[in-house]
N, C-alpha and C positions, 0 to 999 in steps of 0.2 A: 182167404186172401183179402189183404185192403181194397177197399174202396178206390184209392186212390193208386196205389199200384195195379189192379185191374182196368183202370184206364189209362194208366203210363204204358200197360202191354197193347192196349187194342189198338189195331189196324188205321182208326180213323186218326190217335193220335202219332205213332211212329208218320204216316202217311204228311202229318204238318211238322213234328219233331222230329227229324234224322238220327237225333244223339241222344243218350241219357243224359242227366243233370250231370253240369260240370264242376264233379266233384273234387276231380284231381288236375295238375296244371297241362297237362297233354290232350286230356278230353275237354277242358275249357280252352284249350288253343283252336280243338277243329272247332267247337260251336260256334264262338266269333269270327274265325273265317267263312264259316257255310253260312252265317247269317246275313239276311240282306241287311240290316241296322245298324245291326252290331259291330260287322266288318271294318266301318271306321272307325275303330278306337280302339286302340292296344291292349293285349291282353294283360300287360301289366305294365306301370308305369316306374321312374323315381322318383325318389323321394322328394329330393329337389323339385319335383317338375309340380308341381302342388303349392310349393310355398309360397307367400305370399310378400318376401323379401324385397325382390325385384319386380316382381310383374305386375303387380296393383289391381290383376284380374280386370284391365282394361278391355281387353280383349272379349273377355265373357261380359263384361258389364254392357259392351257395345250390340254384343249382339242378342244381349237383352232386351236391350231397348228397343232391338230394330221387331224383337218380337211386340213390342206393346205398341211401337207404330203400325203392325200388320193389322191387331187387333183394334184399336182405336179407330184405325181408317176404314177397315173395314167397315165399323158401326158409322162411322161417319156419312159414308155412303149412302145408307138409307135417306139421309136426309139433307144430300146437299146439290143441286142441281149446276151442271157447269154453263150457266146460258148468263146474258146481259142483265135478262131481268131478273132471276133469281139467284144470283151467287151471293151479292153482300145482303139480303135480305132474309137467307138461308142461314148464312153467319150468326145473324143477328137475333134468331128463333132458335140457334143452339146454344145460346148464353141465354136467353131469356123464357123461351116456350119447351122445347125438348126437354123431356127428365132424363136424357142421359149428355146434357148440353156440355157436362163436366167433361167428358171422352175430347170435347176440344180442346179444352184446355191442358189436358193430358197430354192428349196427341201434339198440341203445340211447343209444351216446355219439355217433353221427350224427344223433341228432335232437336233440341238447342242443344241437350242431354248429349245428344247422343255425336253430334259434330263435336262438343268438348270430348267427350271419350277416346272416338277415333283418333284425335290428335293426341293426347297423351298416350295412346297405344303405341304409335306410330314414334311420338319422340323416345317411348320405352326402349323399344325393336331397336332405333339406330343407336340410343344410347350405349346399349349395351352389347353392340357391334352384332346383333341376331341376324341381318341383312348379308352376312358373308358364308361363301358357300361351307354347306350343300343347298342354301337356303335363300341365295336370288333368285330362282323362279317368284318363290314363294313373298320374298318383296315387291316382286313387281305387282302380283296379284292384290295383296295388301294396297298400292300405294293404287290401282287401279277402284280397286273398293272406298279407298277415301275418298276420288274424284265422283265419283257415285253417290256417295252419302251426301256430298256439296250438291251436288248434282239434283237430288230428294230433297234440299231444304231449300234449294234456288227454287225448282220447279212448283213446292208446296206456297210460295210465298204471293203468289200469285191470286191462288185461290178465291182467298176474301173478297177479292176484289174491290176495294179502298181505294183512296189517293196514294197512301204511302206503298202500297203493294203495285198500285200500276206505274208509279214514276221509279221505283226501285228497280222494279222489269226494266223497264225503259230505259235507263243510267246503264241496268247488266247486260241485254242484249245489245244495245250501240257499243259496248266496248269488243263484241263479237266480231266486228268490221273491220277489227285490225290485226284478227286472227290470223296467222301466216298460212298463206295456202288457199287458207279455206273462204278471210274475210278480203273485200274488195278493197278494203283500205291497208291492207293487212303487204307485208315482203311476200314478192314471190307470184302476187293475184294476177299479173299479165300471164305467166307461165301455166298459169291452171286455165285463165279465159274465165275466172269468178267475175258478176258484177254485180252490182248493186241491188237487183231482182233474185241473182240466184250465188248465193252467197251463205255462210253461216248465221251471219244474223236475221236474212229471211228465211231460212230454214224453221228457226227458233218462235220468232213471230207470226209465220205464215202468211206473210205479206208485209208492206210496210209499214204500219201502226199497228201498235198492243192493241189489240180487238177481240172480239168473240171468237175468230180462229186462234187467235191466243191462249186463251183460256180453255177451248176445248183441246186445243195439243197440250199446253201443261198439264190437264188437266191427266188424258192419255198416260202420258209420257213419268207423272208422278204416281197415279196408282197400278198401273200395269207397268209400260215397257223397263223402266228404271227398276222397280223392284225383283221382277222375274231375272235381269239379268245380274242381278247385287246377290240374288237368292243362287244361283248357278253360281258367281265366285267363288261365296262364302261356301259354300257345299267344297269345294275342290281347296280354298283356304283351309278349311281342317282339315283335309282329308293328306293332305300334303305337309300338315303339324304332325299329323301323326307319322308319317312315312319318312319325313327329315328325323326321325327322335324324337318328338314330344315335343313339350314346351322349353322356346330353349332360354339358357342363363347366359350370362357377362362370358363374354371370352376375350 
């Protein structure tokens, strides 16, 4: 007996593999169901749904990119501290001192990348009428992941901490104040009881001037909270490609 089928029979491997290799299309149907990984992606697709015709792989191209943002920022991390004294000065020693000072640059022109992406995805989907059922859920999650990704380049833009990064904040959280609801200059802020203290745009800044609580909730809010919950849609975005039919075409 082989080598290799002597351990496809033992104990310790039936005990991690349930199934034999899915050799035929029934026994490759249970394996991708029983498997935790796998379970998301169809046991077999169309032909169509592959092409490259309509869909310009926006979609995968996006969320490529949000993987080399994970990775970049990740490494950026080690060497960027979110405080008054050392954020533009940390900047500054990853273009000139760090040898992987490149990862910023990376990480910076990958997220321009990846906001063009998003939008050409998004104008794909409505062009080609994808947004009509069985597939509104699945728009709305989409157009919620696009608010997100704005959301990761607003929040990122800050960082530097520069002139043009603190007056840009500045310009994008005052227009916060006229958020409905939420901002005090905003329709509707007598009915909520928002004011000028507790409002959307002091939510965002942590007080009334971009300052050091600024910086340390963008800074928050850009490598954790924004991403874990961007990383949660897109998990259920595919999972929901796949469960609508695949990728879909012009209708």
């Amino acid at each position: 007996m082989a080598l290799g089928e002597t351990i496809r029979n033992s104990q310790l491997w039936k005990s991690i593999f349930r199934h034999p290799m899915p050799l035929d299309r029934r026994n490759r149907i249970v394996v991708m169901l029983t498997n935790f990984f796998l379970h998301l992606h169809p046991v077999s697709i169309k032909k169509q749904g592959i092409a490259l015709s309509y869909t310009w792989c926006m979609g995968g191209v996006t969320f490529f990119l949000f993987l080399v943002e994970t990775v970049t920022g990740v490494l950026l991390m080690f060497y960027y501290r979110p405080t008054l004294e050392w954020a533009y000065n940390d900047i500054l020693s990853l273009r000139d001192v760090v040898s992987l000072g490149i990862m910023r640059e990376l990480h910076r022109w990958g997220a321009h990348a990846m906001v063009i992406a998003v939008w050409i995805h998004m104008m794909r989907v409505f062009l080609t009428g994808s947004y009509k059922p069985p597939r509104e859920f699945n728009w709305v999650i989409g157009v919620n992941l696009l608010v997100f990704t704005l959301l990761l380049s607003f929040t990122g833009y800050l960082l530097p901490w520069d002139q043009l990064s603190i007056w840009a904040v500045t310009v994008g959280t005052n227009m916060a104040r006229a958020t409905p609801l939420l901002g005090h200059e905003g329709p509707f802020a007598d009915l909520v009881g928002v004011n000028s203290r507790y409002d959307a745009r002091s939510f965002l800044v942590a007080g009334r001037l971009v300052g050091s609580a600024t910086l340390l909730r963008f800074y928050v809010l850009h490598c954790i909270f924004i991403p874990i919950v961007a990383s949660i849609l897109m998990i259920l975005h595919f999972w929901r490609i796949r469960k609508d039919g695949g990728i879909s075409g012009p209708l």
